[in-house]
N, C-alpha and C positions, 0 to 999 in steps of 0.2 A: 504494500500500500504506500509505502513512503516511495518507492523508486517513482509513484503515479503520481503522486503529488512536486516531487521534481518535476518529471516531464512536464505539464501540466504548469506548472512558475517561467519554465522555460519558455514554454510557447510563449504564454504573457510578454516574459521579456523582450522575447523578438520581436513581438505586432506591436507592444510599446516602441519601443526603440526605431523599427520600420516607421510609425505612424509620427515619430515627432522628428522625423529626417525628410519628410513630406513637406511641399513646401506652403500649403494652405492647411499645415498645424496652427499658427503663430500669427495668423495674416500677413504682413509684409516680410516676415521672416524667411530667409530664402536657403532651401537645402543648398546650397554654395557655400554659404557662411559655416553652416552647421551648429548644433546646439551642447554640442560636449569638448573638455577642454581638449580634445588631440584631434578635431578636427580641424582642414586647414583655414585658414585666416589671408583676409587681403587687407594690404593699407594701399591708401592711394597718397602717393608726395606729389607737390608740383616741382620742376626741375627750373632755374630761374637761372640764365646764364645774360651776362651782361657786360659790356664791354663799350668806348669810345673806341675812336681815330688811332688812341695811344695806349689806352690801357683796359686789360683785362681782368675784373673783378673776379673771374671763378665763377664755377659753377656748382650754386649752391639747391640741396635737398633738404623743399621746406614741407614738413606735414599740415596736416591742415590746420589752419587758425594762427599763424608762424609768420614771422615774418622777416625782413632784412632789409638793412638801410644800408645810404654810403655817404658819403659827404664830399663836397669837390668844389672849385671855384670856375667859376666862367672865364675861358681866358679872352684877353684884349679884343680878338675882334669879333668876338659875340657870335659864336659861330660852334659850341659845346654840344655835342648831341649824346646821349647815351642810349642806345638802342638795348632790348633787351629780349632774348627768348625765353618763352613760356613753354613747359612741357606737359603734359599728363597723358596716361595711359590712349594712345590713339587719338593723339590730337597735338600739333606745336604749333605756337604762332611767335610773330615778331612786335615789338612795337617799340618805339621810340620813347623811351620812359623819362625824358627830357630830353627837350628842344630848344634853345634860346631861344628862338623866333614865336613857337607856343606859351614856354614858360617862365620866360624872363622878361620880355615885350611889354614895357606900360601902356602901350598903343593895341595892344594885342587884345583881342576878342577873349582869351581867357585870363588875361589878365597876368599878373607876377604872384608864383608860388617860393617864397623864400624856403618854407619845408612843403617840401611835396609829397602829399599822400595819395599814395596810391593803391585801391581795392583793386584786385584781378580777379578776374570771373571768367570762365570760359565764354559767354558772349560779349564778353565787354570788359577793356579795362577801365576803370572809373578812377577820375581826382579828386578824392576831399576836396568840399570847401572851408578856410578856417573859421569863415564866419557863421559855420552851422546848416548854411542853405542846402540846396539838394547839388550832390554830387555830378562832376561833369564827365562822359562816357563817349566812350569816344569808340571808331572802330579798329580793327586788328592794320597791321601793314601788311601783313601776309596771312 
């Protein structure tokens, strides 16, 4: 009687175990992820490489929520650009994450960002504004 009562726990075991690797156990929970700790795991990093005319910042691996700065001076003929790639899983783009002409221009449409912030999103990179108004978003260069 006891060997029937194993078999019998067993089954249980496995339709449990079967039934919460399903991936409408959990609602959005996706049998990819998995629900036990030795199943495998994805992170996703954005890859952020960046570079001027003369120098190469590296290429740095930010997780999500992360961020990276740099600091640098405009030189004389106002002509500083830092372009930068954006990377994640199946997707890279370019963009110019300072421009004199965009971001330093009093005469300029967007104006002079002395600290430039900048949100990246995969449809858009967006600039803080400092004075709280709504963000300005801009599209990809490549």
């Amino acid at each position: 009687m006891t060997s029937s009562k194993n078999k019998h726990f067993i089954i249980v075991l496995f339709t449990l175990l079967f039934i919460l690797q399903t991936p409408s156990s959990f609602g959005n929970h996706s049998s990819t992820d998995g629900f036990f700790p030795w199943e495998p795991k994805h992170v996703v990093s954005l890859i952020v490489h960046c570079t001027n005319e003369k120098i190469d910042l590296g290429i740095k691996v930010l997780p999500y929520g992360a961020s990276f700065d740099f600091r640098f001076h405009v030189n004389y003929r106002k002509t500083t650009t830092y372009t930068c790639s954006f990377e994640w899983p199946k997707n890279k783009v370019i963009f110019d994450i300072f421009s004199t002409y965009r971001d330093d221009n009093v005469f300029g449409k967007f104006g002079v960002c002395r600290e430039c912030i900048w949100y990246i999103y995969e449809p858009a990179p967006c600039r803080a504004k400092r004075d709280g108004g709504a963000s300005i978003c801009f599209g990809w260069d490549s």
